[in-house]
N, C-alpha and C positions, 0 to 999 in steps of 0.2 A: 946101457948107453941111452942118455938121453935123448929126447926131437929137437932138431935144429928148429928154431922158427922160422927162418924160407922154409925149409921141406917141409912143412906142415901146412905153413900158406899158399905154398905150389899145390902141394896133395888136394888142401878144399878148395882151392880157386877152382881144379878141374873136375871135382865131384861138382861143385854149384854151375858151371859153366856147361858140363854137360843135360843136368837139373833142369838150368833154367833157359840152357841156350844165349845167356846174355853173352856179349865180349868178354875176355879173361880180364882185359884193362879195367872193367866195371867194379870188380871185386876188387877192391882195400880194405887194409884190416879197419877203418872208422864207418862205412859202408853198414847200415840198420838190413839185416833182410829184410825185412818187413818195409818199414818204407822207400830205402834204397831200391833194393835188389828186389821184390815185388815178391819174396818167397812165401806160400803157405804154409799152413799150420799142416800140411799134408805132404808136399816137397819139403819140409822142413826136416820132416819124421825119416824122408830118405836121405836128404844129404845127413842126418845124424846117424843113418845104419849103415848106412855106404864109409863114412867116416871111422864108423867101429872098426866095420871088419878092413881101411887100409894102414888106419894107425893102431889097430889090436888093442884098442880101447875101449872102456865100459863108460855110456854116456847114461845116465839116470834117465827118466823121463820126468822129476821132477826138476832135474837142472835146465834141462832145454830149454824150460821159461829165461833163463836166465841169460842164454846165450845172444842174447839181441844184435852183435853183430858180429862181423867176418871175424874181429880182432881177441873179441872174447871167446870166441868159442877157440882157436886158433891157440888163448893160452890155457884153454879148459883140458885140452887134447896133450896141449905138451907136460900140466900138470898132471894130467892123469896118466900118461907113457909115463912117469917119472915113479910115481907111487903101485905102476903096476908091477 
């Protein structure tokens, strides 16, 4: 069974919200960590491991460059729940 996309965007809104302490309303999927959302390259690393193990997904370390926002990583996690 596949990931919904609300459930996935609920799941990392509350990983990055607890993260980063921002509002949940802060996090949309077009929202940059980086410049948006103020996340480092080190909060980054745990909202990707905390995301592993609640969507049981395998996130590269060289894909993370590529997740630049809420919205991509969101369909990175439901591609990859899909192919796991």
């Amino acid at each position: 069974m596949g990931l919904e996309r609300q459930e996935v965007l609920a799941g990392l809104t509350e990983i990055i919200v607890e993260e980063t302490g921002l509002p949940a309303e802060a996090v949309e999927d077009d929202k940059s960590f980086v410049e948006d959302l103020d996340v480092d390259s080190l909060s980054m690393m745990t909202i990707v491991t905390l995301a592993e193990d609640k969507f049981s997904v395998r996130i590269p370390d060289d894909a993370v460059k590529d997740l630049t926002t809420v919205g991509a990583a969101v369909d990175y996690i439901i591609g990859a729940g899909e192919s796991a």
